[in-house]
N, C-alpha and C positions, 0 to 999 in steps of 0.2 A: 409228200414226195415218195411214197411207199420204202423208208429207210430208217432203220431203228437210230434211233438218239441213246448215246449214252454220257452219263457221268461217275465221278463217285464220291463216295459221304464225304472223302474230306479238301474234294476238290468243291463241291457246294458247299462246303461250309467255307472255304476261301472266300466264294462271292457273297454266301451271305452276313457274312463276319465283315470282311475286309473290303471286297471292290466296292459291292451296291447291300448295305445293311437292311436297306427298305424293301429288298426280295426274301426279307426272312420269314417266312411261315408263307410264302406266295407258292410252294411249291404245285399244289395244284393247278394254280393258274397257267401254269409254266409248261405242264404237261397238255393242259387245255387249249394252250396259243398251239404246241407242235401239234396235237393232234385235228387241231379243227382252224390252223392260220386264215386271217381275212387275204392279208398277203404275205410273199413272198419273195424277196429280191436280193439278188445275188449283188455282193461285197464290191465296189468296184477298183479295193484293193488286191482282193485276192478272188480271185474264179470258184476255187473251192467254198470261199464260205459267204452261207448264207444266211440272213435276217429274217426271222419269223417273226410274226405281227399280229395282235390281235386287241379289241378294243377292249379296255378295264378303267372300267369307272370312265373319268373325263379325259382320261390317257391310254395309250398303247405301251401294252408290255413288248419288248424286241429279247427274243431272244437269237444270239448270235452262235450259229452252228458251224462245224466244220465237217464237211462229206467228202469221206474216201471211202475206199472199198466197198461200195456197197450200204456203210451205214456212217453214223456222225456221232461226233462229241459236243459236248456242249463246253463255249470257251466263256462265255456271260451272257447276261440276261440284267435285262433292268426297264423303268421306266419312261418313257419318253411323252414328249407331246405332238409331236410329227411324226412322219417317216419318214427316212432317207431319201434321196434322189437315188436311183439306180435302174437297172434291168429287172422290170418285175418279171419273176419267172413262173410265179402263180399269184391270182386273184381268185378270191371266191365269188362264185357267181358269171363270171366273164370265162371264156374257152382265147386262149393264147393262141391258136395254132393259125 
């Protein structure tokens, strides 16, 4: 969505420690889902944030971002076997407009 993603060491190490332990050493994958998402769908709690998606192994990694100004943070990430129901606001391969 041409918007830098940020975190920092010891806010990923919260999620890899604490929330989702099994995102530990995934961290290229994580960079992989932002940079190249299958989809992409906006939170239908909050406007600002959005769900990035990409397929790993026999699951999808979801990482949940928050976009202001221009760029994002990351609030978690983990593994899922679905995706959520929502507003997809990008699919790869498919044009939204």
């Amino acid at each position: 969505m041409g918007r830098k993603v940020r975190t920092t060491l010891v806010y990923w190490q919260k999620i890899t420690t604490i929330k989702h332990p099994v995102m530990s050493g995934q961290e290229s994958e994580v960079i992989k889902t932002l940079e190249n998402p299958q989809i992409i769908k906006r939170s239908e709690k909050d406007e600002n944030v959005y769900l990035y998606y990409k397929k790993f192994a026999k699951r999808f990694i979801c990482v949940v971002v928050r976009h202001e100004d221009g760029s994002g943070f990351i609030i978690s990430c983990y593994p899922v076997n679905k995706i959520k129901k929502g507003e997809i606001v990008y699919e790869k391969g498919k044009s939204l407009s």
